[in-house]
C-alpha positions, 0 to 999 in steps of 0.5 A: 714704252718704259725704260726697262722695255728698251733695256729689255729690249737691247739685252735681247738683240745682245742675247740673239747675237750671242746665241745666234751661232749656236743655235743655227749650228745645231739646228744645221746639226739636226737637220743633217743628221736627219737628212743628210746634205745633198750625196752626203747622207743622213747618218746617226750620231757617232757615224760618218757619212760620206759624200760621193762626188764633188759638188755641181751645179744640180745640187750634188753633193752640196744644195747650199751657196758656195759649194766647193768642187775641189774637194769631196766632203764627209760629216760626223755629228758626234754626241760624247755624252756617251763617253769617248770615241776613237777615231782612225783615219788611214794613210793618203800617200800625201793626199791633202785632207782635213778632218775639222772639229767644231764645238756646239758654239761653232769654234774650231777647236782641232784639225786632223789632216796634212797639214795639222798632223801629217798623212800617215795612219793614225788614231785619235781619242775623243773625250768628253769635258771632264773626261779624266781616263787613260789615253790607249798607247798610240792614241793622241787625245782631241779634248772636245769643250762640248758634248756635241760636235760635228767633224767636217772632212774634206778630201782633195779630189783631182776630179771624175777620175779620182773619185774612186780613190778618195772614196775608198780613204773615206771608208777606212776613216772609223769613229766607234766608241771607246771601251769605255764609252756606256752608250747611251746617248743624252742627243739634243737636248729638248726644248718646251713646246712653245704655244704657235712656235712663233720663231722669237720666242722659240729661238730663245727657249732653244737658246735657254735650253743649248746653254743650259746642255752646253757651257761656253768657255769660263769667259763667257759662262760669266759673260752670259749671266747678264741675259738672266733678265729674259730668262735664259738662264731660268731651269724652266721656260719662262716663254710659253706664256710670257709676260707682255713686256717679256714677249714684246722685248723678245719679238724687237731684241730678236728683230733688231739682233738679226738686222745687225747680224744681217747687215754686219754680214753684208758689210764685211767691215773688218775684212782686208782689201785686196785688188778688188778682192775681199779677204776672209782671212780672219773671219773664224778667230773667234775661238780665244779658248780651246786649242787641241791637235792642229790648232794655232795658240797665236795672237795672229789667230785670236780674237782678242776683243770679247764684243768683236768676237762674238760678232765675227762668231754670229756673221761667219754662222750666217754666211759661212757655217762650218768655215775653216781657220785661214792657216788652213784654207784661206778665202778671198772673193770678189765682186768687182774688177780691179777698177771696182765695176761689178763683174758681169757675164756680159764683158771678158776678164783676165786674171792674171798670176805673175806668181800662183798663190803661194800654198803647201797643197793647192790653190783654185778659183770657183765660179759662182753665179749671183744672187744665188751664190751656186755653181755655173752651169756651162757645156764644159763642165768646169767649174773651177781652175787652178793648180790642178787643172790640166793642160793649163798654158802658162806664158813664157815667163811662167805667168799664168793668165786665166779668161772669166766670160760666158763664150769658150774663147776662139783659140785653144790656148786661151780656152784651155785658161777659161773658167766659164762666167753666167751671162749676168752678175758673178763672183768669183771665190779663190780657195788656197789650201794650206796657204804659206805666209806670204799669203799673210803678211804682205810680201804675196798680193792677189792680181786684180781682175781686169775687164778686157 
């Protein structure tokens, strides 16, 4: 193997890296639009679809692993090569909600909802780059840095009872175009016919193709002219009959950025540690250059670190597309007790808050069985707990104690705190929604969970 080779080859492992996030999110884009995600239907481009229940264990409204059942979801796949849209969205009396924008390259570049722009009526233009128009009186603009985008809506949803609420908020949210807007849509854009569709190379002539349609921020649009030598920045494929060295470093760069990826993922290297729970804080800084309405220009929320940045982008694609800044909704999940054993259905746990999570809306733990990562199956049909939960008993000193094990508890105090486990391994996800600084900084620690 030549010199060249490996340096062919590592470039390529770099350029899966890089491009990694992009293509996934819009091959998830694709394929929602076409066949929707569980009760959230398919829906044209430029359409919102909306989901009509929380997630459960059968598979509604979300099949994926870490399905949330707090809230009641909705998507819009917008394509702005049209011209701009306006998006309004009605009143929720207070309701938390959260419309989250994210760019072709999966940066969250805007939030609408409680606790980026309030609960009250409002309407959003949304422009294309290089949109130089007038904004219409009452509007506030949301700059997308990408033609293509996708709005993920989440609506707290109490639970059976308050489904019909939360259903009518979902139909009085609107996208149409703006006066303005031609409507014709250029869609995805399209790749070359690439002879056997061997995945190393298609991945790459879908990267070459989704970086031609969709420029990063300036940092990376120079950034990225290093992978000419692969052809990625060729204005034809070079992939459908390529060169052996070509082929050979694409197939190892492909396999090698994967495993890196993969085993980044799996790591959690750079996530904090708290009491046996691992905090995901963090994971979505990677956006250092497009801030709109309801995001935070802060140090505290940016990624300076170019190389580290682009990792976290590729890790939080593959285990978390679509995820949320911290300062919105912030995650922790565990594995293990607070003694680092692996928590198993076999044994009971405590978990118990001398405080509750300190948030602005509320806070939940959700139950998910291993490997999987789905929702557990139990004869009460809970699967999660938290602020909202009734008929939840506190200790006389205010504390709150919850019980995690497969058997309902003996006694009804202790069973009205259960969050039903599965009989083998699990992993519990505590979500706190609009989470307050203490969450941050120290001053608020998670308790341990502790095996009884």
């Amino acid at each position: 193997m030549t010199d060249g080779t490996t340096d062919l080859q590592a470039l390529a492992a770099e350029a899966y890296i890089y491009g990694y996030p992009m293509v996934r999110n819009l091959d998830e884009v694709d394929h929602v639009s076409r066949k929707g995600m569980g009760s959230v239907a398919p829906a044209p481009f430029n359409e919102f679809s909306h989901g009509s229940k929380p997630a459960s264990p059968d598979g509604s409204p979300a099949t994926a692993a870490d399905a949330n059942n707090d809230v009641i979801h909705s998507l819009a796949q917008l394509d702005l090569s049209g011209g701009a849209l306006l998006l309004t969205v009605p009143d929720t009396d207070g309701r938390y909600y959260v419309l989250q924008f994210v760019d072709a390259w999966t940066n969250n570049f805007a939030y609408v909802g409680r606790r980026a722009t309030g609960t009250g009526a409002a309407s959003y233009l949304l422009t294309p780059p290089g949109w130089d128009e007038e904004v219409p009186p009452g509007a506030t603009r949301i700059a997308a840095p990408t033609e293509m985008a996708t709005i993920v809506g989440r609506w707290a949803c109490a639970g059976p009872d308050d489904v019909a609420a939360v259903r009518e908020l979902q139909e009085d949210t609107h996208l149409e175009p703006y006066w303005t807007a031609s409507g014709e849509l250029r869609g995805l854009p399209t790749h070359t016919y690439i002879p056997g569709e061997e995945p190393e190379t298609l991945f790459y002539e879908k990267l070459r193709a989704r970086m031609a349609a969709f420029p990063p921020a300036p940092a990376d649009s120079t950034y990225q002219k290093r992978f000419a030598p692969l052809g990625l920045l060729d204005a034809e494929s070079p992939y459908t009959h390529p060169e052996p060295e070509l082929a050979e470093a694409l197939r190892a760069g492909f396999a090698a950025g994967k495993e890196q990826v993969e085993q980044e993922a799996a790591r959690g290297e750079g996530a904090q540690r708290q009491n046996g729970w691992q905090l995901t804080y963090h994971a979505f800084d990677y956006n250092a250059d497009h801030f709109e309405v309801g995001t935070l220009k802060d140090p505290q929320w940016i990624c300076a670190d170019r190389e580290l940045s682009r990792m976290l982008r590729a890790t939080s694609a593959h285990t978390a597309l679509w995820g949320r800044h911290g300062y919105e909704e912030a995650h922790a999940m565990a594995w293990d007790d607070g003694d680092g054993r692996p928590l198993e259905g076999e044994h009971s746990y405590t978990l118990r808050f001398e405080k509750p999570p300190p948030v602005d809306a509320f806070w939940a733990v959700t139950m998910y069985g291993l490997p999987d990562g789905n929702l557990v199956e139990n004869p009460v049909e809970r699967y999660s707990i938290g602020d909202r939960t009734p008929g939840l008993s506190y200790d006389d000193d205010g504390s709150l104690t919850l019980r995690l094990q497969a058997q309902r508890p003996a006694d009804d105090k202790t069973a009205a705190n259960w969050l039903p486990t599965p009989e083998g391994r699990f992993r519990p996800v505590l979500r706190m929604y609009t989470p307050r600084a203490a969450v941050f900084d120290g001053t608020y620690e998670l308790p341990p969970i502790q095996r009884s």
